[in-house]
N, C-alpha and C positions, 0 to 999 in steps of 0.2 A: 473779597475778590482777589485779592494779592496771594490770600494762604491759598486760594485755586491754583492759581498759575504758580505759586511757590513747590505747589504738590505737585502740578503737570511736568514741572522744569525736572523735578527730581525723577518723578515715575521716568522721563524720556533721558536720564541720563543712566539711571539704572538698566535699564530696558536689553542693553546689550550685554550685561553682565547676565540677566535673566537666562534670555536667552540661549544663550550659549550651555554648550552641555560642554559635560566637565571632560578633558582631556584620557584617552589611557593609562596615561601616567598619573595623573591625578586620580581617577578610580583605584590604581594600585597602589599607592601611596597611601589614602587615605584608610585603605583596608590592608595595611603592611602585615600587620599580625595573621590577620586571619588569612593571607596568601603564602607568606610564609610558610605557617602551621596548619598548611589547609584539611581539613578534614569533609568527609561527605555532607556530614548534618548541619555545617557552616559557611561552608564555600558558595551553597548557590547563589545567596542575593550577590554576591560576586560578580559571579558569572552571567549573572543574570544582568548587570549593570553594564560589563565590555561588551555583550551582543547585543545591549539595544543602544549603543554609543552614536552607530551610526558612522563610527573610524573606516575607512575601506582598510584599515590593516587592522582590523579586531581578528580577521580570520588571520593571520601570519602571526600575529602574538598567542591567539589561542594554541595553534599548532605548534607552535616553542615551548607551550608551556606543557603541553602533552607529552610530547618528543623530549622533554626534558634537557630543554634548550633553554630556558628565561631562569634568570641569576638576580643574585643581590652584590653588587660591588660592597666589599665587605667596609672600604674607606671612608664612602658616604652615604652606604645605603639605598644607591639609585639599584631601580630596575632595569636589566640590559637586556638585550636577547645575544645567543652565543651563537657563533660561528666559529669550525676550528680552521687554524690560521700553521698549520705545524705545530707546534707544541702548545700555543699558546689557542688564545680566544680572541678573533673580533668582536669587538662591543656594536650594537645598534639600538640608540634609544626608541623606547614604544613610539615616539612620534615619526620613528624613519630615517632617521639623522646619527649619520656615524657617530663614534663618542672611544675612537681609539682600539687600542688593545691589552690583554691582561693576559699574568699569568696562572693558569690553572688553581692559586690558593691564594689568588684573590678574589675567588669567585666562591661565590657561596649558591650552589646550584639548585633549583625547587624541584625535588621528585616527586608531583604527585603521586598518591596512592592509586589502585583501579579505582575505587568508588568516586573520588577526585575526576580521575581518566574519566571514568564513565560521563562526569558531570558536562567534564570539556566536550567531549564527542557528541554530547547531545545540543548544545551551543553550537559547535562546528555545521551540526547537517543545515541549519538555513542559511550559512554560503554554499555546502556543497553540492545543494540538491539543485543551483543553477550555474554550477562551476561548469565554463565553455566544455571543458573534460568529460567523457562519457565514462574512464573507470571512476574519477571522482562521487559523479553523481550516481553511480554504482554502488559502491561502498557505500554512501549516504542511506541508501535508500537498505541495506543490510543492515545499519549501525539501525534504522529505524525498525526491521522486522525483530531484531532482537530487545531493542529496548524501544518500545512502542509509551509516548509517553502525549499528552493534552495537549504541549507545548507544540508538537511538532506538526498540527494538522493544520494552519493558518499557509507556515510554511512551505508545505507542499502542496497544498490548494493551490497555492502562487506558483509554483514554479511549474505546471501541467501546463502553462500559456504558452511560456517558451520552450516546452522540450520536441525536441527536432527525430527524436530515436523512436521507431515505433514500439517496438517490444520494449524498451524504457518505461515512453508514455501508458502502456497498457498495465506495465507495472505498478505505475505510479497511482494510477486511475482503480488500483485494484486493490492498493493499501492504502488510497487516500478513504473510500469505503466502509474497510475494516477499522480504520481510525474512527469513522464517523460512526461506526455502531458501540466505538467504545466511549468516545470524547464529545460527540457531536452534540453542538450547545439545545438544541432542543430534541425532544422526543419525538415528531413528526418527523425528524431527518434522522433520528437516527433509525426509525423503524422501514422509513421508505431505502437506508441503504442495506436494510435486512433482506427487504424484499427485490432485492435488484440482484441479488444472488439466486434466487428462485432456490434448486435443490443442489445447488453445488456442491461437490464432494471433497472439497479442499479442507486439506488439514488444517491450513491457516484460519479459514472459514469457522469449523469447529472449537477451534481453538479461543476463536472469541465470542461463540456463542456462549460455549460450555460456562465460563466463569460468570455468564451474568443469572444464571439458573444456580450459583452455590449459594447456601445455606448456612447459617449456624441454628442451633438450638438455644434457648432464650424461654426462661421460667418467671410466668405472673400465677399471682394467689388466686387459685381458683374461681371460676367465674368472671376473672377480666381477660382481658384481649390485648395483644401488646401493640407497641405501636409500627409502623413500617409495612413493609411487603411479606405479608403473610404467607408461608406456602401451604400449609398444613400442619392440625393440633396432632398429637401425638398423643396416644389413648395408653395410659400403664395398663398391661396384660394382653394387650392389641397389638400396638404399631412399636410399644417398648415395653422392657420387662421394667416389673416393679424393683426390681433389683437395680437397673441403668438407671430407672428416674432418681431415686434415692441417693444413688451416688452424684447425680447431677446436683443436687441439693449439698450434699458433703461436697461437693470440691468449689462451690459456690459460696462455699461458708454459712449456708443458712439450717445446717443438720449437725448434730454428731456424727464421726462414726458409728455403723453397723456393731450391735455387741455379739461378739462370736461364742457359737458354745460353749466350746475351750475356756475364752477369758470368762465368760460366765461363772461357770462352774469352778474355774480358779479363784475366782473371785469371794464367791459363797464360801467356796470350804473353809476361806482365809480368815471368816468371818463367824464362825461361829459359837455362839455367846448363850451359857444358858440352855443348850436346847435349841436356840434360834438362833434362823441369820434374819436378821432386819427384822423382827417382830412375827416371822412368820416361822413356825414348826417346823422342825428338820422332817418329820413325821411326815410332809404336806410337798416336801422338795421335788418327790416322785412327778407331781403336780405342773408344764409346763406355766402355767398364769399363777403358781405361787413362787415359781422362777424369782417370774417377770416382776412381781409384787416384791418381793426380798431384793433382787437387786434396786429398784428404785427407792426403796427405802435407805438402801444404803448410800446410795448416790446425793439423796436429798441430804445424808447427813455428812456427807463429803468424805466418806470412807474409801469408795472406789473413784475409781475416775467416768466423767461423764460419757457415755454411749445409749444409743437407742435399742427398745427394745424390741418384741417384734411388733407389739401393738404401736408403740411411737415411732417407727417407722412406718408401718399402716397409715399411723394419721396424716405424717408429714408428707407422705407421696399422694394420700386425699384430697388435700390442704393445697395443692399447688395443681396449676396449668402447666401444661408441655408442649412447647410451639416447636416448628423450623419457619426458619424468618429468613429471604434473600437477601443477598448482599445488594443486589440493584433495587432500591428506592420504588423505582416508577414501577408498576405492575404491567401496565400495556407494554412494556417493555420485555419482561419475564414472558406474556402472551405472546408476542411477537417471537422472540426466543425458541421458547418451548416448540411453535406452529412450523417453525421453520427449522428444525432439528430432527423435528417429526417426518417431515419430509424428505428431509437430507437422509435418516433410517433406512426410509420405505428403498431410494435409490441406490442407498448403501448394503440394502441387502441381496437387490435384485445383483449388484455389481460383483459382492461377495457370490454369488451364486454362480457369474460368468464365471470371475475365476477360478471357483471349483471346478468348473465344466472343461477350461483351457491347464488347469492341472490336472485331470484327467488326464486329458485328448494328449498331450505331453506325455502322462507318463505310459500312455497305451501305444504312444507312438516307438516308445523304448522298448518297450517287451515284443510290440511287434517287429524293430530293427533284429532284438536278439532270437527271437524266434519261427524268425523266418528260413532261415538255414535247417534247422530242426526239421520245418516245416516238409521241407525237403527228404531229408534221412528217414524221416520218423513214417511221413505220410509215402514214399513210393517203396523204401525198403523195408518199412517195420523193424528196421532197427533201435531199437532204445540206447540211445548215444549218449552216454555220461559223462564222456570227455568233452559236449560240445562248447561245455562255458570254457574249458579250456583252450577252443579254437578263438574264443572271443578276446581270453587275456593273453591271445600269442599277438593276435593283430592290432592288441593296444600297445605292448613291449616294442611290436614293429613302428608304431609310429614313433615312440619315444626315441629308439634307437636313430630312425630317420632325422629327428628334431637333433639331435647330439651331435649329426654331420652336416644336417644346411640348419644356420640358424634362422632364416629367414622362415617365420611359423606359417606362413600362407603356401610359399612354395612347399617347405617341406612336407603340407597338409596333403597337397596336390600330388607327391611320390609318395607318400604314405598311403594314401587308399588301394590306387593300384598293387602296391606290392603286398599288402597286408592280404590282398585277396589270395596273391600269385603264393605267399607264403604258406596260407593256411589249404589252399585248395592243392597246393603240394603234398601238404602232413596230411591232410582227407585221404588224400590216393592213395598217400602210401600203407595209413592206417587202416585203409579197408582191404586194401590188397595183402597185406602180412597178418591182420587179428579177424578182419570183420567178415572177410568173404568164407573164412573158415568156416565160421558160425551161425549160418544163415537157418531160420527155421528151428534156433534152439537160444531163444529168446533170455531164458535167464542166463545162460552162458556169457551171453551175448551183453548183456546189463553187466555181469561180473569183469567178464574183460576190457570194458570200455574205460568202468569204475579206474579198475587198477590203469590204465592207459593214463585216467584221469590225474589221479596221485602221482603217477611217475612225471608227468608234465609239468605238475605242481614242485614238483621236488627239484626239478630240471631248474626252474624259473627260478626257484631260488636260488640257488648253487650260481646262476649266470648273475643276476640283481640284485642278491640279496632279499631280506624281508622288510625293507626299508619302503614305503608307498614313493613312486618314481612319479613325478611331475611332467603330465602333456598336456602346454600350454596351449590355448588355444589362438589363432590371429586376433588381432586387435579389433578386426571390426566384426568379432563376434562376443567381445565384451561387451557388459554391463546389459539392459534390456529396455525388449518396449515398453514404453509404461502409457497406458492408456487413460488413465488418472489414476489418484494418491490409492485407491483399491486393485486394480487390475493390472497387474505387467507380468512380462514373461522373459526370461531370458534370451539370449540372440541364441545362445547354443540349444537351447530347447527347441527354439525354433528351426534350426539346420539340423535338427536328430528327426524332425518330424518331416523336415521338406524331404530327407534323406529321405525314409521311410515312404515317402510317396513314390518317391521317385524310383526304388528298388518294389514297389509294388506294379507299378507300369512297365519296369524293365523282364519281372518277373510272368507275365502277362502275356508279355509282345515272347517272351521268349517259349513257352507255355503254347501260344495260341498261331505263331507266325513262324517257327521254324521248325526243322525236321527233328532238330532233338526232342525241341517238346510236345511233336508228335509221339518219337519215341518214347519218352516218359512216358505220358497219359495212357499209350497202350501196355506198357508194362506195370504201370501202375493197375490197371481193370484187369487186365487178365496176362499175365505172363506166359503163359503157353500159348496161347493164342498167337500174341507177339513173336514168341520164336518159332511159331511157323510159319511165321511170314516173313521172313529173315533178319528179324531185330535181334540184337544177340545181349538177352536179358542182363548176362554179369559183365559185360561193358556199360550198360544206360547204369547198372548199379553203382560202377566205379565212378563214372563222371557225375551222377548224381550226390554220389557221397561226398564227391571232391567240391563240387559246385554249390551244396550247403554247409561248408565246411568253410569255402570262401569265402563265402556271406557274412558267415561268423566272423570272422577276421578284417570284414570291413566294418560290421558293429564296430568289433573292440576298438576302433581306431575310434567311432564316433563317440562309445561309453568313456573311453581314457579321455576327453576333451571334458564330458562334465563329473567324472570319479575320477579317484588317484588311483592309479597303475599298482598294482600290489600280486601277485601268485595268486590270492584269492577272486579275484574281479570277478573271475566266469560264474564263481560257485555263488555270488548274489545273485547270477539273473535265470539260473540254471533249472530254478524248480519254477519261476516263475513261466520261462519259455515253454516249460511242461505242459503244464497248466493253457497255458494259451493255446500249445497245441491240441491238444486235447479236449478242453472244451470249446474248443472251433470249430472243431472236426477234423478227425487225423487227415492230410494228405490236401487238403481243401485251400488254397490262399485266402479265398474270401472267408472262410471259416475261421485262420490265422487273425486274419483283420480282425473279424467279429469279436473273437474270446480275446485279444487284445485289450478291445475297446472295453469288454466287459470286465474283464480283468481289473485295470488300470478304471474305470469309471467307480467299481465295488470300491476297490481301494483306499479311494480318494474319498469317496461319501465315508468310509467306517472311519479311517484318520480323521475325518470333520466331526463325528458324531463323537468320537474317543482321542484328542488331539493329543492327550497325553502320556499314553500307551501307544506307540507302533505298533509293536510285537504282538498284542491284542488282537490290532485291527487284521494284521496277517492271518492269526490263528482264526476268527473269524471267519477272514475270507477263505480259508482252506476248508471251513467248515461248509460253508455255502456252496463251494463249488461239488466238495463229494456229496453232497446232498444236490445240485444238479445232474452230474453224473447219476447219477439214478433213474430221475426223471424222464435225464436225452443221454444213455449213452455212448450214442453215437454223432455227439454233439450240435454245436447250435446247428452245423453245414452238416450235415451226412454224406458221405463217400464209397458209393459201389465201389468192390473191386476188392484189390489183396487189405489194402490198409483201412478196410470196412472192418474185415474178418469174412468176405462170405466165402 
């Protein structure tokens, strides 16, 4: 009875030494060397010991020790944290208690290494993911997508109760998830947070499926089965060559090398004894299986060095199984995986296929900005206008030049359109009044002098800018894009080439359908004589027409120079293209304009998808397919009574 209560009295006086967990300082103390000299492979029980202390300043020491704040007083070897004071250092013991100050080489400073860092910062996120601070538990929640690790899902479990932020919380809610299909303590939870993404297209998403579906390859002696998550046997001559199995065997240590013809036959010659190499007839060498017989005999007599031959290679790829075995363990895991990837595919391709369809619609919406001026020229004059990419890179240069005098890129966007019109619908007039009206009804003339028109403008461009690509920036809030999810986005400037484009479709329209001009047109357009009997005065609608698809041009280039570089060349990329659109639209036609557009830029865009790695291809191609339409229609998709018919 006495040694009971002798034992109780002791147990209850120890009790509070038990108890109690050991100090900061005392954690660091104890493991002086290895904090010191911290390395990644050593440091964690460490680390791992100050954040489960339970100190409210484990996080203030952690972050000294990162920050490369936490010191050894070199005197007595205490731990301090440093604060600088002017030249020198405050001291503050891990307990929180001033402790004086020193001069910079009495300190002996801990820099950890990154992998050290890394260790800290992963310790840190379970203060920071409930720090009152929203950039704090920001960065946490960053430190955590980058270095996603088992430790940290209890963590952030916890901290969903109190987060106050919504798009935080959602965040948090959505890599606490992706934790759990990586870490989550059992299988049932982690497959039901597979299935709680249903088909979502997140790269994050992916990015933790894909790892639990890898593989290694892993060789048993034929006929057994190895142990783990099986994916599939691997057949030599099938699924691998006998060649890759063999060598799996050699780099596994369980084969020789392969003997190569070459060392073969060096081998024999070296050896020839008598008439024979290894017992067998030189007479017989011609023989590949009396090869194989000679060098094994010499091999067995230790004359050559060991290799297989082709038959002992035969055997030894017979002789053995060929698995891929996953790295995740559990299977209904892999199943789970796999099912839901599979579906993530199906979503992923239908999404790749929008995309296609809005890089189309994008780039049809560009050809149809640049050839809609054309549209103009081509379809009511029958001019073939080879200068007209050259009106497009006047009214790109005009916005630049714009940009150069307001730097403000919104305003100056705003004087740029209009005068980029005012500019080129000037060079139109004048172009058609001093070369084009000459030339009417003498079409290759007409091609020849525009050409040269074209060169000279080019040469102009230069001489004024240089050959230097000149930058037109565009406002800020047409940077960067929509993005729809991690497959689908569009630029903002693609977007405002295309609203453009609508909206000089409507203007063209109303202008066309609702005023006297473009009554004038349409009737000089059908029949010209007609028209000037009724007092339209044909080589005026031709001047203002020429001038007024010229303009056009010139508000393009304004829109092209926002997503190309301004360079003398600009016009001459989009110049065959506007061709082409007009032309297989139907000369003179806008809806036709529109149409061969859309065909254009759709052809386009499916050949770069089917040949991603050739453009140039896909152009040649598509140049193919259209003079093989022109055949078919050619008087394209729209057909057009009248002079720009031909009838």
């Amino acid at each position: 009875m006495i040694r009971i209560l002798l034992a109780a009295a002791l147990a209850l006086a120890l009790a509070p030494g038990l108890a109690r967990a050991d100090s900061l300082g005392d954690i660091l103390n104890a493991n002086k060397a290895l904090v010191e000299h911290a390395s990644r492979l050593t440091i964690g029980p460490v680390i791992d010991k100050l954040a489960a202390s339970g100190d409210p300043r484990t996080e203030a020491l952690l972050k000294a020790w990162g920050d490369k704040k936490l010191g050894l007083r070199k005197s007595d070897g205490t731990f301090v944290l440093l604060t600088r004071k002017g030249g020198d250092y405050a001291l503050t013991l891990p307990d929180g208690s001033g402790d004086g100050t020193a001069k910079r080489s009495d300190i002996n400073i801990l820099r950890p290494n990154a992998g050290v860092r890394r260790l800290i910062d992963g310790a840190l996120v379970e203060f920071q993911l409930s720090s009152p601070d929203l950039k704090t538990r920001t960065e946490a929640l960053s430190i955590i997508d980058r270095h996603p690790e088992a430790g940290q899902l209890k963590p952030l479990e916890a901290s969903l109760k109190a987060e106050t932020d919504p798009a935080l919380r959602a965040r948090k809610e959505r890599l606490l998830r992706l934790l759990t299909i990586r870490f989550g303590e059992s299988t049932p939870k982690r497959i039901a947070a597979i299935d709680s993404f249903g088909a979502d297209t997140g790269l994050d998403l992916r990015g933790t499926l894909n790892p639990l579906l890898d593989s290694h390859r892993v060789i048993t002696k034929a006929g057994e089965r190895p142990q783990g998550n099986v994916e599939r046997q691997l057949i030599p001559g099938k699924t691998i060559t006998p060649e890759a199995a063999y060598d799996l065997l050699v780099a596994r240590g369980d084969a020789p090398a392969r003997l190569t013809p070459l060392a073969r036959r060096q081998a024999l010659e070296a050896h020839i004894e008598g008439g024979k190499v290894g017992g067998v007839p030189v007479a017989q060498m011609s023989d590949p299986e009396a090869r194989d017989r000679a060098y094994a005999a010499l091999e067995k007599a230790g004359k050559v060095p060991g290799a297989a031959t082709r038959h002992e290679v035969a055997a030894a790829v017979a002789g053995h199984a060929y698995w891929r075995v996953y790295q995740e363990a559990d299977p209904a895991m892999t199943t789970a995986a796999k099912a839901a990837l599979a579906k993530i595919a199906v979503k992923v391709d239908a999404m790749q296929g929008l995309d296609l369809l809005i890089e189309a619609l994008s780039l049809a919406s560009i050809y149809f900005l640049a050839a809609i001026g054309l549209a103009l020229t081509f379809g009511v004059m029958g001019v073939i206008n080879m200068a007209h990419g050259e009106f497009i890179m006047m009214g790109a240069y005009t916005g630049y030049v714009v940009q150069q005098i307001v730097p403000d890129y919104t305003l100056s966007l705003l004087i740029a359109l209009p005068l980029a019109f005012a500019v080129t619908f000037a060079a139109g007039v004048a172009m058609e009044r001093l070369v084009v009206r000459h030339l009417y009804k003498r079409p290759l003339e007409t091609l020849l002098a525009t050409f040269g028109v074209s060169i000279a403008l080019q040469q102009i461009a230069k001489n004024i800018f240089g050959t230097q690509a000149r930058p037109l920036t565009s406002p800020g809030w047409l940077d960067g894009a929509w993005v729809l999810n991690d497959v689908v986005s569009i630029s903002y400037i693609r977007i405002a080439i295309f609203v453009l484009g609508v909206v000089f479709l409507g203007l063209f329209l109303w202008v066309m359908k609702r005023t006297r001009l473009g009554l004038e047109l349409r009737a000089v357009t059908q029949n010209p004589a007609m028209a000037a009997s009724m007092g339209i005065n044909p080589d005026r609608i031709n001047m203002l027409a020429f001038g007024l698809g010229s303009g056009i041009a010139g508000i393009a280039g304004v829109a092209l120079g926002l997503y190309a570089k301004v360079t003398s060349e600009l016009g001459q990329d989009y110049i065959v293209q506007s061709f082409m659109t007009v032309v297989v639209g139907g000369v003179g036609n806008i809806w036709g304009t529109l149409a061969g557009a859309a065909l254009i830029g759709t052809l386009q865009k499916g050949i770069e998808w089917l040949n991603p790695s050739n453009t140039l291809a896909a152009q040649t191609y598509m140049i193919l397919f259209i003079i093989l339409f022109i055949q078919v229609r050619p008087r394209g998709i729209i057909a057009l009574k009248g002079r720009a018919a031909g009838d």
